[in-house]
N, C-alpha and C positions, 0 to 999 in steps of 0.2 A: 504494500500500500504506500500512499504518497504521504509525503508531512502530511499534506493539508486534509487527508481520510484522516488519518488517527487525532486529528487536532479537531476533527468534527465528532469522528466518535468518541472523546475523550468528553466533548461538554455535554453529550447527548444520554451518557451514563450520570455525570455530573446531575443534570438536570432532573434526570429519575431519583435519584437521591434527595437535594436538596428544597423541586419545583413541586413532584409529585408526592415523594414516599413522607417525607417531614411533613409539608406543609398540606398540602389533599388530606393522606391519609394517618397521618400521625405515625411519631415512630413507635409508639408499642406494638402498630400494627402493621409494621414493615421490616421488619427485623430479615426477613430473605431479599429483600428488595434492596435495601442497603449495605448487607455484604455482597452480591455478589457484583452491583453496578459500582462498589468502589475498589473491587480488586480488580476488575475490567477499568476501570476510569485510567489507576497508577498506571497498567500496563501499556495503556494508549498515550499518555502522558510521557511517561521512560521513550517511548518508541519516536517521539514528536522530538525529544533531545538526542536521540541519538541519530535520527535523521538529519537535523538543524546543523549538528558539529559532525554529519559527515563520517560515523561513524560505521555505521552499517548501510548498505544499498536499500533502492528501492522493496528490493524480494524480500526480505529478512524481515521475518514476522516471531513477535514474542507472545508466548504464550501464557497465560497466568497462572496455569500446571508447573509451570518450572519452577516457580516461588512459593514453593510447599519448603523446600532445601536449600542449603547455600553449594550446593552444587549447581546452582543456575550461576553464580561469579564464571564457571568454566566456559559459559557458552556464550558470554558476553564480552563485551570489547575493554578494555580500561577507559573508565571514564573516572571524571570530578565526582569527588562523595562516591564514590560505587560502595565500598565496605556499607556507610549508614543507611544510604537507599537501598539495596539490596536486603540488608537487617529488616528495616522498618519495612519493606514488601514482603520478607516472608513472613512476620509477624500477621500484618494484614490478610492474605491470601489464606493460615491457618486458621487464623481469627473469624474471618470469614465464611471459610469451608465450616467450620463447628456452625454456625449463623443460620448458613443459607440451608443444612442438609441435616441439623439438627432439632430436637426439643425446643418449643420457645425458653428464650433466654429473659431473663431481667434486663429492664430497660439499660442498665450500666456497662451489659455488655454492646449494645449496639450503640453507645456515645463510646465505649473502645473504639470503635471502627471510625466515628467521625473525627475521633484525636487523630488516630495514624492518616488517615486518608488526608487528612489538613496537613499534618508534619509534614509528611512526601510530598504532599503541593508546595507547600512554603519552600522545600529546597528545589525541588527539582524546574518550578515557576523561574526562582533567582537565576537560575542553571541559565535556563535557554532565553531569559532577557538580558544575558549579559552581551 
């Protein structure tokens, strides 16, 4: 996909999150809706920076199954912050999968997912407006 695909689908997961699943339907009652559009959101975000700086080509598509491990560091490229982005995405993507494929959680776990999903935007945003 091209920057400009994953930079649409990035605000389009965004928007399920914060337009629809918060403010529509509350989050005690989106607890699947919210993990799984913010582990898709990061990994379209990561992909919109690693496009920008040229790091991988147009083909090269990242999957949000990879960020279950820190064995996803092997299949990516050296970037800025990779150690905490990486970190803070498999936190997310675990955190998530428990979310989306799980028992309903307490509301405190689904504001987890809106910490992380904010952290990795606040850096990886800085990232690619530099």
């Amino acid at each position: 996909m091209k920057e400009e695909d994953h930079l649409k689908a990035y605000q389009e997961y965004k928007d399920n999150i914060f337009l629809w699943a918060l403010e529509i339907r509350g989050l005690e009652k989106s607890q699947r809706t919210v993990a799984l559009n913010a582990s898709r959101a990061m990994v379209e975000l990561l992909s919109v920076y690693l496009h920008r700086k040229k790091l991988v080509d147009e083909g090269f598509q990242l999957n949000h199954r990879w960020f279950k491990s820190g064995k996803v560091s092997e299949k990516l490229p050296d970037f800025e912050n990779k150690d905490t982005i990486l970190k803070k995405m498999i936190a997310l993507e675990n955190t998530s999968e428990i979310l989306a494929y799980g028992a309903p959680k307490p509301k405190e776990n689904i504001k987890e997912i809106i910490v992380i999903f904010n952290e990795i935007e606040s850096i990886l945003r800085g990232m690619i407006d530099e």
